[in-house]
C-alpha positions in Angstrom: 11.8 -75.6 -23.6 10.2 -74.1 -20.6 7.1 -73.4 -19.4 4.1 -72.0 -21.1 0.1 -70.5 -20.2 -3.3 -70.6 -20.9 -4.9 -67.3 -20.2 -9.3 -67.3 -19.4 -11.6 -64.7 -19.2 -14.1 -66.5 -16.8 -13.1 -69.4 -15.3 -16.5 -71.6 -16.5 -14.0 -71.3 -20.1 -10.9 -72.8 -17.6 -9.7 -76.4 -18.7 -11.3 -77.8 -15.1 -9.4 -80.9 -15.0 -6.3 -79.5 -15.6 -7.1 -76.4 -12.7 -8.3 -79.2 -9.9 -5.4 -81.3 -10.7 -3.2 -78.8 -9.7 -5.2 -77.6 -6.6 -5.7 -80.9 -5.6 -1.8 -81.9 -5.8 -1.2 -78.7 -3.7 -4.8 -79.2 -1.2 -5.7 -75.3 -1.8 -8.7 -74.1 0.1 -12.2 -73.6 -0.8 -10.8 -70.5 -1.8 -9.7 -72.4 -5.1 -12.6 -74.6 -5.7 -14.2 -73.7 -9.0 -17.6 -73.2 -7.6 -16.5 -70.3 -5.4 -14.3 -68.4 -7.5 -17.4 -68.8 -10.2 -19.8 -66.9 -7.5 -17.5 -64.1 -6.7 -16.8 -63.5 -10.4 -20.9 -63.7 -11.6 -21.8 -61.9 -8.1 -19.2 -59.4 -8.9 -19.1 -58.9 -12.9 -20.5 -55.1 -12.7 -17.5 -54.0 -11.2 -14.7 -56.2 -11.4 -13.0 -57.6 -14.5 -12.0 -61.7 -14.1 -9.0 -64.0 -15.3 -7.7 -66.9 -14.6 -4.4 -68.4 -16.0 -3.3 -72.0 -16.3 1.0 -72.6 -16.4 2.2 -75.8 -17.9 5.4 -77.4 -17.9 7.5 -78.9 -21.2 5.0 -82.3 -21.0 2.6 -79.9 -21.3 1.9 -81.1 -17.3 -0.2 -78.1 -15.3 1.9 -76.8 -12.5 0.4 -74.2 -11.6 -3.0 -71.9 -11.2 -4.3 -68.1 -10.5 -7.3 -66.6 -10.3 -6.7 -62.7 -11.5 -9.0 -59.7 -11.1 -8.8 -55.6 -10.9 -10.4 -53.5 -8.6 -11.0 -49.7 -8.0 -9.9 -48.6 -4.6 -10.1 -45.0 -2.5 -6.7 -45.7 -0.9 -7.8 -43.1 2.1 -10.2 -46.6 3.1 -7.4 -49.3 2.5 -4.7 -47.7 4.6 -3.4 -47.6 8.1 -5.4 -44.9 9.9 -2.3 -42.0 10.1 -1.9 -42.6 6.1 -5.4 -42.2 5.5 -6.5 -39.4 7.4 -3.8 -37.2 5.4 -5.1 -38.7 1.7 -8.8 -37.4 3.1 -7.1 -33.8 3.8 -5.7 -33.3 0.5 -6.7 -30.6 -1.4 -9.1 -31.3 -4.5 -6.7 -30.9 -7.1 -4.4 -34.0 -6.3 -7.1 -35.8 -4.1 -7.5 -38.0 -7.5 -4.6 -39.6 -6.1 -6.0 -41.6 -3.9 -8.7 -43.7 -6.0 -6.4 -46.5 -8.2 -6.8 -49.2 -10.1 -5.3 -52.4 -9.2 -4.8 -55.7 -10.6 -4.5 -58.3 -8.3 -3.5 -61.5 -8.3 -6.4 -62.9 -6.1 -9.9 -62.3 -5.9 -11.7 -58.8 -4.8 -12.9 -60.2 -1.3 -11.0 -59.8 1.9 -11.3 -63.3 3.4 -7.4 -63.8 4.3 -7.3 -66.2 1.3 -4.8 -66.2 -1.7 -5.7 -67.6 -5.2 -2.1 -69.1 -6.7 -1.4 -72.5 -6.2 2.1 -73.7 -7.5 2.7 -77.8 -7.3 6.3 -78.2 -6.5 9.0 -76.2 -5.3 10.9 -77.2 -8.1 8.5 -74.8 -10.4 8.2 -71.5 -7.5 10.8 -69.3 -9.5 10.0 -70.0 -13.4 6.4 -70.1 -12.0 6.1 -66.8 -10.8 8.2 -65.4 -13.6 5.8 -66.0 -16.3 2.8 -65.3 -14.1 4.5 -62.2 -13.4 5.0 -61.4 -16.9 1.4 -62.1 -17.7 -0.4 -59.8 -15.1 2.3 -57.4 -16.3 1.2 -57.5 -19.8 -2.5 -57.4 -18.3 -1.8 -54.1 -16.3 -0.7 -52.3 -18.9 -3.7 -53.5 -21.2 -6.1 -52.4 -18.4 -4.5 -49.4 -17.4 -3.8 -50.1 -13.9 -1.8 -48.1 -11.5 -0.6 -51.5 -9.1 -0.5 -55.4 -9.3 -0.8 -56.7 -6.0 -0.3 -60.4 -5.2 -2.3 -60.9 -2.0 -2.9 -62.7 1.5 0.5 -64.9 1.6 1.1 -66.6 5.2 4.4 -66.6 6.3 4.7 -70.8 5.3 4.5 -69.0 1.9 7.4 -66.7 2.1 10.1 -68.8 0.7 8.2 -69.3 -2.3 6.6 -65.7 -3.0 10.2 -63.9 -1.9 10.7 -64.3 -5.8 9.2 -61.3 -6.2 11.2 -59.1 -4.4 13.4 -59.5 -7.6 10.7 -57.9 -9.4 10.5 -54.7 -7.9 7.7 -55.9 -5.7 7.9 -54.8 -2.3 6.5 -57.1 0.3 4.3 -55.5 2.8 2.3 -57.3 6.0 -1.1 -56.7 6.3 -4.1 -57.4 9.0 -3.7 -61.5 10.3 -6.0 -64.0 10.3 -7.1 -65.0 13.6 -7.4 -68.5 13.8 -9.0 -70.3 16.8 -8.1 -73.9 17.4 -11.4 -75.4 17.6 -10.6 -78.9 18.0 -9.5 -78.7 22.0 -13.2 -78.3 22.9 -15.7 -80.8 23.1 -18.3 -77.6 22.6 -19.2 -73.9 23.4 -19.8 -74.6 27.2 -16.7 -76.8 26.8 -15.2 -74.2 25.6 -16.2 -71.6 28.6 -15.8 -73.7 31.1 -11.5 -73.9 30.0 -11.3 -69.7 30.2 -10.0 -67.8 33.4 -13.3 -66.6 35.2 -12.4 -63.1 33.8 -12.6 -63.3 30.4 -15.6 -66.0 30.9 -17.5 -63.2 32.5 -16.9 -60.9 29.9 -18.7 -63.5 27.6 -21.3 -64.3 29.8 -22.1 -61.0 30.3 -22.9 -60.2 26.7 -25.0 -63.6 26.4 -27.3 -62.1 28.9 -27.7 -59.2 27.6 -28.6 -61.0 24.0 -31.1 -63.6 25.7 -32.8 -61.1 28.1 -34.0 -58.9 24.9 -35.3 -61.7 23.8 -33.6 -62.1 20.2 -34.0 -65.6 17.8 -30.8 -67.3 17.1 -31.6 -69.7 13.4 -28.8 -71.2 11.6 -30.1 -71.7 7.2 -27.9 -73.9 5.4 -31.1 -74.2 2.1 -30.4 -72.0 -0.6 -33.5 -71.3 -1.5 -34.4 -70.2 2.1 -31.1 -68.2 2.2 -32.2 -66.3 -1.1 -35.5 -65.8 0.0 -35.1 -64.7 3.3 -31.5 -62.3 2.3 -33.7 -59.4 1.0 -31.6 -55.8 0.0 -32.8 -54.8 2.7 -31.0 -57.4 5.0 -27.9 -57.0 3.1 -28.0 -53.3 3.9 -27.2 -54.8 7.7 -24.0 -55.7 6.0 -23.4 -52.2 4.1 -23.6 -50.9 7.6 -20.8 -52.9 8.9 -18.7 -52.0 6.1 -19.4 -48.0 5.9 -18.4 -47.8 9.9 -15.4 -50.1 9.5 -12.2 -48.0 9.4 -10.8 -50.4 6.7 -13.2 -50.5 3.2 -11.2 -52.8 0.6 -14.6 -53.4 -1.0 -18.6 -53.2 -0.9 -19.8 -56.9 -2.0 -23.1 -56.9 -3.9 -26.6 -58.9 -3.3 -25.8 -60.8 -6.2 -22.5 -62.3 -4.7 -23.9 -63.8 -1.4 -27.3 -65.4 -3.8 -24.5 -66.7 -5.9 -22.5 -67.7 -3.3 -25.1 -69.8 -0.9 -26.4 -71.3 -4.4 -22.6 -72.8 -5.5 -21.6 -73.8 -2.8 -25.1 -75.1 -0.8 -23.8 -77.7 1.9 -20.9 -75.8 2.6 -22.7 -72.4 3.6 -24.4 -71.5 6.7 -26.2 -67.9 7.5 -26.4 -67.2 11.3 -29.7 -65.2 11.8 -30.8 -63.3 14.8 -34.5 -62.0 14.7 -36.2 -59.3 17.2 -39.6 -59.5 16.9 -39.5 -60.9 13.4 -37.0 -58.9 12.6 -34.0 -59.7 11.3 -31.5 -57.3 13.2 -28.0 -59.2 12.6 -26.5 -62.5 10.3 -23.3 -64.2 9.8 -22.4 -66.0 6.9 -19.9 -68.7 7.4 -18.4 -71.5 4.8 -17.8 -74.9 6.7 -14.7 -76.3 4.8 -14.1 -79.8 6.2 -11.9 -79.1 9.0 -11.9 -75.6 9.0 -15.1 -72.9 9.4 -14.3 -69.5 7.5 -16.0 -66.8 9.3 -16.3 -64.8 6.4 -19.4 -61.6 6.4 -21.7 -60.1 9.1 -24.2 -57.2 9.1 -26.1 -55.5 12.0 -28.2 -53.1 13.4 -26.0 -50.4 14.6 -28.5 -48.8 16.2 -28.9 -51.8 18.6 -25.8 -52.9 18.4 -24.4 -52.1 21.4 -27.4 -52.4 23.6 -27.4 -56.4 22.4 -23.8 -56.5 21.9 -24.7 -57.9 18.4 -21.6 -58.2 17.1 -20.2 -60.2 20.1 -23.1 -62.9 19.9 -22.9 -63.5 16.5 -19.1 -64.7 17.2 -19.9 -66.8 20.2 -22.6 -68.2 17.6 -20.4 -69.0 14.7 -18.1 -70.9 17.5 -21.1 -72.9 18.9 -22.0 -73.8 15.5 -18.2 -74.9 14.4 -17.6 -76.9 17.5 -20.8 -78.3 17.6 -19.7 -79.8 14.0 -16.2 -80.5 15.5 -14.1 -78.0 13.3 -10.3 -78.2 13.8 -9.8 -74.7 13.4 -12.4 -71.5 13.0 -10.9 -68.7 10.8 -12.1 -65.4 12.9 -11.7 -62.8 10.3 -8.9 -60.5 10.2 -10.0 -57.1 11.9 -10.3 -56.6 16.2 -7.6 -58.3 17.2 -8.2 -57.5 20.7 -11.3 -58.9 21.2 -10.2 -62.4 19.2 -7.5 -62.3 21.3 -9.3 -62.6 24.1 -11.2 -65.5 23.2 -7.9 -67.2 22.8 -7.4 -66.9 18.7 -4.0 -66.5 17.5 -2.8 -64.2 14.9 -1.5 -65.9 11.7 0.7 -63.0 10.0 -0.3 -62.4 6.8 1.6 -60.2 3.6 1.1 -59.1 0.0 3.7 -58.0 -2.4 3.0 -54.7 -3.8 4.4 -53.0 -6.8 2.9 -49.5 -8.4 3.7 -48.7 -12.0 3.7 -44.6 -13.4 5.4 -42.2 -11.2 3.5 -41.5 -8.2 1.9 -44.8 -6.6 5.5 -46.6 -6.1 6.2 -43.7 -3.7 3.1 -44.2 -2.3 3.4 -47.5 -1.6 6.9 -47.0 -0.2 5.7 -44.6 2.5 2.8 -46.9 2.9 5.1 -50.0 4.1 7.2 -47.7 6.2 3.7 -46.6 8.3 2.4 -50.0 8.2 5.7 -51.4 10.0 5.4 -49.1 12.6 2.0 -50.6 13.9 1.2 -51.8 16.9 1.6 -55.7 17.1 -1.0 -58.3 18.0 -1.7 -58.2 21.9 -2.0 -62.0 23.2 -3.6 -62.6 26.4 -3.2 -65.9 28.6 -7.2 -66.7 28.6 -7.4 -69.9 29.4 -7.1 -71.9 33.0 -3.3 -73.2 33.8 -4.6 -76.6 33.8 -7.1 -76.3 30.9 -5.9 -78.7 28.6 -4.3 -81.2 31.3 -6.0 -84.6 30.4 -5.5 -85.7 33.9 -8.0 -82.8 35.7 -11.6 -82.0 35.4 -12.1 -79.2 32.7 -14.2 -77.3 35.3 -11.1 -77.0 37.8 -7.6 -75.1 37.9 -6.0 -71.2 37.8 -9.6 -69.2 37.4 -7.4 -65.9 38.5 
């Protein structure tokens, strides 16, 4: 006898105990954690469809867990720059082309996070074979034009390489930057370690912030995050998205209410005011030992007069190493600026396959542009002597 699945349309019908048993055998990320994967699915319900599958072993033992979803995408806002500026030049008649369904096995947010948890390597193979054969029999009930398993870090490959067998075609995506928080005692800690270069560039933007005079408040209430996070503060965040050159989605009010109200104790908005005015936030999710940078929204307009975008990073790292984070999760986009603040770049992938005629070939000149990016710049940021116990953090290489 092998193994077997429950399938759930919204995970507050999931067998709970049977899900964390799982996730807590494997230690999956908040990513995982009921209470999250409830707000994005309510936040999210007007355009997204939710499932979420159980997989069981012959004792009728859970062994594994997914959170599924679809998504409509313009592929001209999901691809790498050359790709997408010849999908916005095509003429009307095929242009159609580019907007696709997709069912994914993950959750329609970008925060570098996947949603499959598998116990044992034992399971990987017969695992993803039936999981596979479920969101299979899902995309064709839906309709959709891809399945996309998403966000896999490269300590995930042996397992996920599975699906290679499947027709899937594994393609990397934007990192993670990851900063490791835990080598700093705080923020001027922190400084104090960095080449006098790249500490000026820093400073430089601080001054800049503090001589206009802006408020810096950190909410962690839910109540005073739902009052205060208005439509017409999120539309601070629509900004950010509709200049981004990457678009995978356009998260709703609802999802951020839903998401400081779950998980309060966990979330923290970073909010700077002007003149009462809120003109930039950040909304970050403390997980134990590591603080997921996850949303932002500012004034354009003032952006780079304040260089509001730069603050609100130099304020999300105050905060997490002021709470003595391990690591802080950076986000996945400017990879030359986190790099210069000393963040490494975790390589990320998703496996890919497109169903009907058209979208497979797609996808296969997709992967072909993608691995012909430019790679991640490192930079040498910090002091030679930064983390040598026996010298003074202040001394060393400033060149």
């Amino acid at each position: 006898m092998g193994l077997s699945y429950r399938l759930f349309n919204s995970i507050s019908d999931v067998d709970l105990l049977d899900w964390q048993r799982v996730t807590n055998e494997c230690g999956i990320s908040i990513f995982m954690d009921p209470k999250f994967i409830a707000a994005v699915e309510i936040g999210m319900r007007e355009s997204c469809r939710f499932w979420h599958i159980i997989i069981y072993d012959e004792t009728s033992r859970p062994v594994a867990c997914a959170s599924l979803s679809t998504i409509s995408l313009d592929l001209a806002y999901v691809s790498p720059p050359s790709m997408a500026s010849i999908m916005r030049r095509l003429p009307p008649v095929i242009s159609n082309l580019r907007h696709v369904k997709v069912l994914l096995c993950g959750l329609p947010i970008s925060a570098g996070q996947n949603n499959l948890a598998i116990v044992s390597p034992y399971h990987y193979r017969q695992a993803l074979s039936i999981l596979d054969a479920a969101i299979s029999e899902l995309a064709s009930t839906t309709r959709s034009h891809a399945i996309l398993y998403k966000d896999f870090g490269t300590d995930d490959l042996e397992r996920m390489n599975a699906l290679l067998d499947f027709s899937y075609r594994r393609v990397a995506t934007e990192p993670m930057h990851i900063f490791a928080a835990a080598r700093f005692r705080d923020f001027e800690d922190y400084c104090a370690k960095l080449k006098s270069n790249y500490r000026n560039q820093i400073m430089r933007s601080i001054k800049k912030f503090r001589r206009r005079q802006v408020d810096v408040s950190v909410l962690s209430d839910a109540r005073e995050i739902n009052r205060m996070y208005t439509p017409e503060v999120h539309n601070l965040y629509y900004q950010v998205v509709d200049n981004a050159e990457i678009r995978p989605e356009r998260l709703p009010t609802e999802f951020f209410h839903q998401l400081a109200t779950r998980l309060e104790g966990n979330v923290e908005l970073i909010v700077f005011s002007q003149e009462k005015r809120i003109v930039g936030f950040g909304w970050c999710l403390d997980a134990a030992s590591i603080y997921h940078m996850l949303y932002m929204g500012f004034d354009h307009e003032i952006n780079s007069e304040l260089d509001l975008y730069f603050n609100m990073v130099y304020a999300a790292f105050d905060r997490a190493l002021r709470r003595r984070i391990a690591k802080i999760h950076v986000g996945q986009t400017a990879s030359a600026f986190k790099a210069r603040l000393g963040c490494e770049a975790e390589p990320l992938y998703m496996f890919v396959r497109g169903r009907g005629l058209f979208l497979p070939l797609i996808i296969r000149w997709a992967s072909h542009l993608i691995a012909r990016q430019p790679a991640t710049p490192v930079f040498n940021v910090f002091k030679t002597d930064a983390f040598d116990t026996s010298h003074s953090g202040i001394n060393g290489d400033s060149s």
